[in-house]
C-alpha positions in Angstrom: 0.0 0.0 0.0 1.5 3.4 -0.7 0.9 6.0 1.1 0.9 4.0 4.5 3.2 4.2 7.3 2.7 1.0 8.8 -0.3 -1.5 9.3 -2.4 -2.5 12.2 -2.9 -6.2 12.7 -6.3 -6.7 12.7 -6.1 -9.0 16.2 -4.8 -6.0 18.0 -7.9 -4.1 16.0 -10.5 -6.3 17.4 -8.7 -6.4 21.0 -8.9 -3.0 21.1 -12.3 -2.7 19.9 -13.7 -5.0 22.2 -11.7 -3.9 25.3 -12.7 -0.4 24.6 -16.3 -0.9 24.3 -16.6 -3.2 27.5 -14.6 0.1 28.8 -17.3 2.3 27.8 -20.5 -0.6 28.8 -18.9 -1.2 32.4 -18.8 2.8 32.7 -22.3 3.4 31.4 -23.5 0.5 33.4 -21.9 1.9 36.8 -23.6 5.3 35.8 -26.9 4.0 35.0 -27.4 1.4 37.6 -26.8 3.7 40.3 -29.0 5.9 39.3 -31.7 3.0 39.0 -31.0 2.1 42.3 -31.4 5.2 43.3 -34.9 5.2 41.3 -35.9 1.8 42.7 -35.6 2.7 46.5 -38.0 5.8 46.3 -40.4 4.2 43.9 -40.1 0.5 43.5 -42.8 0.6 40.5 -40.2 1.9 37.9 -38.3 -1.1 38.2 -38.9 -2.2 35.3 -38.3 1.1 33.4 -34.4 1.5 34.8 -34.4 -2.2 33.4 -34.2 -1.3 30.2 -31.7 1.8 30.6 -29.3 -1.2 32.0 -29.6 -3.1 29.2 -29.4 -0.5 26.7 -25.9 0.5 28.7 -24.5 -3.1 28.1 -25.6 -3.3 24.7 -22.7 -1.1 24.1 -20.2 -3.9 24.7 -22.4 -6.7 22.5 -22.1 -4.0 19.8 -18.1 -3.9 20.0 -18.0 -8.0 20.3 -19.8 -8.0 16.7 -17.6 -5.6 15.5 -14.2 -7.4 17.0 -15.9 -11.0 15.3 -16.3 -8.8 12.2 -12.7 -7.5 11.8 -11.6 -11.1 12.5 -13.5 -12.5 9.6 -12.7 -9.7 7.6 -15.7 -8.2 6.4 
């Protein structure tokens, strides 16, 4: 390739994708399941609501595994 300094293998691509998303899920997680704690001890009936907040948090890191899976294959 010209123009290109060096190249990236793509293993160390998809370990950093991965390891940087479960970075970014593990932070949104810690943010958003306090603050659903938080929701669930003054009204128990949103329970359910903060659920899905969670879940939407750790989605982040299932996103980056397809990615990493994607590089890997080489699509």
């Amino acid at each position: 390739m010209e123009g290109v300094l060096f190249e990236i293998p793509k293993e160390i691509a998809a370990a950093a994708v991965m390891s940087l998303s479960a970075i970014g899920a593990a932070y949104a997680i810690a943010v958003t399941g306090g603050a659903a704690a938080g929701a669930t001890a003054e009204k128990p009936e949103v329970f359910g609501k903060v659920l899905i907040f969670v879940a939407l948090a750790e989605a982040i890191a299932i996103y980056g595994l397809i990615i990493a899976i994607l590089i890997l294959v080489g699509i």
